[in-house]
N, C-alpha and C positions, 0 to 999 in steps of 0.2 A: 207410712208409705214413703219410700223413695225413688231418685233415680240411680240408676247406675247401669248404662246399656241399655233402656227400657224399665217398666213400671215394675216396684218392687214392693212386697211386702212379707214382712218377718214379724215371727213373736217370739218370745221369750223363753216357749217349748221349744225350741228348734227347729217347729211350722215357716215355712215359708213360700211365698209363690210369687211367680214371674209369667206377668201378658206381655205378648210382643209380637212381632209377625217383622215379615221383610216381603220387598217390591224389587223385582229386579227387571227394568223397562228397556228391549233390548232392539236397536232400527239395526240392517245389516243391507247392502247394497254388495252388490257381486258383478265382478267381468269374466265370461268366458265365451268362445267361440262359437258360435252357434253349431259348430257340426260337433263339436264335444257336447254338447247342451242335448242334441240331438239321442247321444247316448246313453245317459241318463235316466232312468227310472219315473222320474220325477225331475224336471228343468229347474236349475237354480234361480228361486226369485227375489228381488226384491223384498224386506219384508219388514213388519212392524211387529213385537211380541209382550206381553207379559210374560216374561220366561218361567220367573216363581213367583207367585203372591199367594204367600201364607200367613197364618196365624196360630198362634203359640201360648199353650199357657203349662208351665212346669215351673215344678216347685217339690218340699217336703213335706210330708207327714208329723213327720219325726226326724230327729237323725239317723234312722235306721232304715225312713223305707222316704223315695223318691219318685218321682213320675215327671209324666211327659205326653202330652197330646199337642199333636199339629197337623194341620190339614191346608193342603194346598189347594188351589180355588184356578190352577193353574195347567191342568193332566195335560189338556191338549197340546201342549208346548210340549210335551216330556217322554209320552209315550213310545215302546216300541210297537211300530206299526204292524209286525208279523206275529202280536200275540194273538192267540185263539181266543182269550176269555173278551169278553163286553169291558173296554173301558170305560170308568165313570167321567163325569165330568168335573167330579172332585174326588180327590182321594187321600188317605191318610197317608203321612209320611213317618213320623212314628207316634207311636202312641202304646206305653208301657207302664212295665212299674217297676220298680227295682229296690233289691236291699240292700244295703250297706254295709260294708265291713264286717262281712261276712268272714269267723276263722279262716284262713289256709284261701279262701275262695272270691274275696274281694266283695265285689260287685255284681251281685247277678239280679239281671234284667231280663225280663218275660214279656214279648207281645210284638207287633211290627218297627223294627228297627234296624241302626246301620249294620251292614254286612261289612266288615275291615277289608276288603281284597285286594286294595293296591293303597300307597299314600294319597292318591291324587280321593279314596274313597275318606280315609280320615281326614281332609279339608272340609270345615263349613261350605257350603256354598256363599255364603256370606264374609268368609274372608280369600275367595280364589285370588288367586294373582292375572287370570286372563280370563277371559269372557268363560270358555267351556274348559271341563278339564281334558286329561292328557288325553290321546288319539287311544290306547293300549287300554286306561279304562273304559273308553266308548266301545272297545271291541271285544274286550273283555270284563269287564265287569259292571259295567251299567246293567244292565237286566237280572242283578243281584245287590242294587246297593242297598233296597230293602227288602225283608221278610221276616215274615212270621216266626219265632223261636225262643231260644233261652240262650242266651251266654254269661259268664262270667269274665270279668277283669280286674287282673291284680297288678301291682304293683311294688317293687322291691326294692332293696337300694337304696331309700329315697328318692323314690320316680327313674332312679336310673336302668328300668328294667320294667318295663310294660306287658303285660301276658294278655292275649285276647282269645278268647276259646267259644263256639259256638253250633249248636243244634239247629235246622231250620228246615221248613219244608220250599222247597225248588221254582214254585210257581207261584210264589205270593208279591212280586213287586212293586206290581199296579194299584191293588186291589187287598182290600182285608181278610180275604179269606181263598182260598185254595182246595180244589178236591183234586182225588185222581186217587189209582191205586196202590195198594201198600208201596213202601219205599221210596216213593216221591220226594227225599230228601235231604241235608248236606250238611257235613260236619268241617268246618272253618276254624282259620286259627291264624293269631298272628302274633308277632314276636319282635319288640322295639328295643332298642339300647342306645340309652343316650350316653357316650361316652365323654363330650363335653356342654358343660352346660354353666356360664360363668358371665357375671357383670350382669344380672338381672335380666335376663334372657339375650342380652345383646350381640350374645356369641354362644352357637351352640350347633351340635352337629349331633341328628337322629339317623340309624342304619337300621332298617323293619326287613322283616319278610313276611308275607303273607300264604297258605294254600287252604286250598279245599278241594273235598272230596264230595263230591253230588253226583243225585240220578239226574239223567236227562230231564231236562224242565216239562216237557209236553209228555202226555200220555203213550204216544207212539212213538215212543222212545228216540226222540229226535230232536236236534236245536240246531240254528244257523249264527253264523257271527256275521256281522255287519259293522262298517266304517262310514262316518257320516260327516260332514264339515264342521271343521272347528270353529265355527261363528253362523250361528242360527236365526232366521227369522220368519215369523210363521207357524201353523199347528204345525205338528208331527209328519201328518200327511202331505205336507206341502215339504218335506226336507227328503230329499234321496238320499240313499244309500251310496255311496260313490264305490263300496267293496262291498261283495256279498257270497257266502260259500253254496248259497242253497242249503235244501236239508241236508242234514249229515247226521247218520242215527247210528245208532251203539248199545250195544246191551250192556255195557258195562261200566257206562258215565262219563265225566267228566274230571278228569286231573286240574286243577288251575294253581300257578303257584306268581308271586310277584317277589323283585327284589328291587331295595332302594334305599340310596343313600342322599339325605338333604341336611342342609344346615345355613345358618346364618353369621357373618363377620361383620357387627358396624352395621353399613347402607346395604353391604352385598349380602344375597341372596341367591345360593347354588342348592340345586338338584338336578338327580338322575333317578331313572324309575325303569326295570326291565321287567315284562308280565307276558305269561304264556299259558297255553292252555293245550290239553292232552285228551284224544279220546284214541283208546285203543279199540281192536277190533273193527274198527269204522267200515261204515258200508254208504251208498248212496243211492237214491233209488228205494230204500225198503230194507229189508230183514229176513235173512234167510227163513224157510221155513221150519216146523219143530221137526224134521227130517233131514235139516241141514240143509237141502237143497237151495238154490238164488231162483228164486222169481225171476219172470223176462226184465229187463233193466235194472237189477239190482247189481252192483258191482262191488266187489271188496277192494277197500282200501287200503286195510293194515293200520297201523298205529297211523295217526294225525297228530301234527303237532306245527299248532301257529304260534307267530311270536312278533314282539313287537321292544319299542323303546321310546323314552323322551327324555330330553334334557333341559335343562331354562335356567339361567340365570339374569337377576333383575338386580336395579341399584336404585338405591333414592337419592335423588336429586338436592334433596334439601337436607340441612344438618340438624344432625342429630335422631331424624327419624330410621325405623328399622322395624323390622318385622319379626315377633316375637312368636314363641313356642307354647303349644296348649300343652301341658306337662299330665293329665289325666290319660291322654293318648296322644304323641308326639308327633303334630303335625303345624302346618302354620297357624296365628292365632290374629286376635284384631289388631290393624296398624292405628298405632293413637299418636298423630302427627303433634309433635311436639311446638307449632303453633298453628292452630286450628283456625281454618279461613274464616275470617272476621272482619266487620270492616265500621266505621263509625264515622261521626262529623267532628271536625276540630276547626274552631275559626271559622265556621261559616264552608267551611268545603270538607268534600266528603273521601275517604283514605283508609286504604287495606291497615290494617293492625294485625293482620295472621295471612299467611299463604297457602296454611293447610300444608299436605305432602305430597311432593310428585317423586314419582317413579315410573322409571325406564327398564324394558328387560328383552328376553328374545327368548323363544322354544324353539325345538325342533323335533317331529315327533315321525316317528316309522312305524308301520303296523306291514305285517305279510302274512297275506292270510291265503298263499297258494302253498298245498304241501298234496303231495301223495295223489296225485290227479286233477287233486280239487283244485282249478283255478278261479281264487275267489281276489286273486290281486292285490299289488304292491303297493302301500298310501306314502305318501313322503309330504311333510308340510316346516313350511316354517312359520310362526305368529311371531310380527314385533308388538307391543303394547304400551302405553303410558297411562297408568292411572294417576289421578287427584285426588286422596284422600281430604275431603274438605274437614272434617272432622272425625271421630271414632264412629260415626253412627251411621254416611253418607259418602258418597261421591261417584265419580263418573269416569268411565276406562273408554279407552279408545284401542281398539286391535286392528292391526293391517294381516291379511291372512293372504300365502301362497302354499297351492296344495301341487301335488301332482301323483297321477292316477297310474297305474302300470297296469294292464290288462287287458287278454286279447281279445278280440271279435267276438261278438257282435260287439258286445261296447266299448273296446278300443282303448289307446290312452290315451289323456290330455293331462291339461292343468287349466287350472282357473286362479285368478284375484276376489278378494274381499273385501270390504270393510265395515267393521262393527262398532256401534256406540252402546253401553251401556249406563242408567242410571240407577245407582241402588241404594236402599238406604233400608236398616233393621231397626229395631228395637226389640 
């Protein structure tokens, strides 16, 4: 047994397995006007969360076959509040099995697992750079980051060329399992190039793109997009929506494509990420009948198409720390501050021997989700942040969050203030 990130154990066949789990403890206080509060779905409150508390045990077989079980003890924090099926009050995040080095085909993995649809989706949650991720994945691809499927992943170049390719069915995010009728399901794929990647990750720039092609997730062939605050506190049910399209139903699915460019120099840390989604054909209201005719309140839309953006750049404060690249799929990896806060007695008095690692950064993120009638409203936000990395394994981020809202009557626009603490720590 040893350490390295959490408990480890290897043998000599090439068996090996890793327990571990993460706690992310997140308090969030909010200012906004009472008559914007007013319009609101749901009033911004105060609040206190276990955002993730899970537990994790993966490892191998063999060198040929791997796995992965993890379960979060956490749904209520996470869920989306306008799904149909019964959330549980714990659920699997992924939990698979997969081959290895498989000819021509890499890695194929079978069972509930990550969906690639933006970068902010190939980040751990355990290494994010700000409390929640970007505003474009919240609108677009959170209610895909897991399901049920197959994909495979290779890699060429020597990592300089990442392939992600995947089968899945549509309505399994929450929950381990998914019915509904034939075709309920969505073929994904994503596409990474690392063009520079030098000095032991200290310097390196990744450009992805991600799409997919899926049936509408709900049986009556319908889904809505939704925008919610960048710093949470509270179940599910206590976080509003702050944008919302209504249903928006289509017979002929869902287009979603992302694009994005990040990388790391030294302290600094830049990215950009553009992610949009397509449903042609769109109607509101229902679905013509098999006569063609509209129902009373069904209206056609024509092609739909929302879109969104976010930008962030961070920088560490202290020397020599930097934020490194997971090279398996190229997104950010864990910060291992190059003196890890420490403190001891010398003389009778007691004296920091490590500072750990701080870091400063800013986003800013846009989502518009009014197009073709639908006024589901314009998000514009900026998050400042400073994290303390105290060690590889812990620490504690602090996010100032201003949003603002564009959307007409009834619920108006406004903006609000934030502020979030989180404490996190994995193994």
């Amino acid at each position: 047994m040893s350490w390295k990130d959490g408990f480890q154990f290897s043998g000599s066949d090439g068996t090996r397995l890793h327990i571990g789990g993460r706690a992310h403890f997140d308090n969030v206080f909010y200012n906004a006007d009472p008559a914007f509060q007013a319009t609101l779905p749901t009033p911004l409150l105060d609040g206190s969360t276990f955002r993730r508390t899970r537990l994790r045990a993966d490892g191998a077989f063999s060198e040929m076959f791997s796995f992965a079980t993890e379960v979060d003890f956490a749904s209520y924090a996470d869920f989306r509040t306008f799904r149909p099926e019964p959330v549980p009050g714990v659920f699997f995040t992924e939990v698979w099995l997969a081959a290895n080095d498989v000819p021509w085909l890499g890695t194929i993995k079978a069972g509930h697992q990550l969906e690639y649809l933006t970068f902010a989706t190939t980040v751990s949650s355990r290494f994010l750079p700000f409390l929640e991720r970007t505003a474009v994945y919240d609108a677009f691809g959170d209610d895909y980051v897991f399901s049920n499927g197959i994909s495979a992943t290779q890699a060429w170049l020597d990592r300089r060329i990442v392939t992600w390719l995947g089968f899945f069915r549509t309505n399994t995010r929450n929950s381990p399992s998914g019915a509904g009728d034939s075709g309920r399901h969505a073929f994904s794929g994503r596409l990474s190039v690392v063009p520079q990647y030098e000095d032991d990750g200290r310097s390196w720039v990744a450009i992805g793109g991600s799409f997919s092609l899926r049936a509408m997730p709900l049986t009556n062939d319908s889904t809505r997009f939704i925008a919610r605050p960048s710093i949470r506190g509270g179940a599910a049910t206590q976080i509003p929506s702050l944008l919302e399209t209504g249903p928006i139903f289509g017979p002929n699915g869902i287009q979603m494509f992302s694009l994005d460019v990040h990388g790391v120099q030294g302290p600094w840390t830049m990215g950009i990420e553009f992610a949009g989604s397509r449903i042609g054909d769109a109607y509101t209201g229902g679905l013509p009948l098999p006569d063609g005719s509209l129902p009373e309140g069904v209206v056609p839309r024509g092609d739909v198409f929302f879109w969104g953006f976010s930008a962030e750049i961070l920088r560490f404060l202290t020397p020599g720390d930097y934020r490194p690249m997971v090279r398996d799929m190229p997104s950010y990896g864990r910060v291992r501050p190059q003196r890890p806060l420490n403190w001891g007695r010398h003389e009778g008095q007691s004296h920091f021997t490590g500072t750990g690692a701080w870091e400063a950064g800013v986003r800013f993120d846009y989502v518009d989700l009014t197009n073709s009638g639908i006024a589901g409203g314009i998000l514009t936000g900026v998050t400042l942040g400073v994290n303390w990395h105290f060690n590889p394994n812990s620490k504690i981020m602090f996010n100032y969050l201003w949003m603002h809202r564009q959307k007409p009557a009834p619920q108006a626009s406004g903006s609000f203030s934030g502020f979030g603490i989180r404490l996190a720590y994995d193994f």
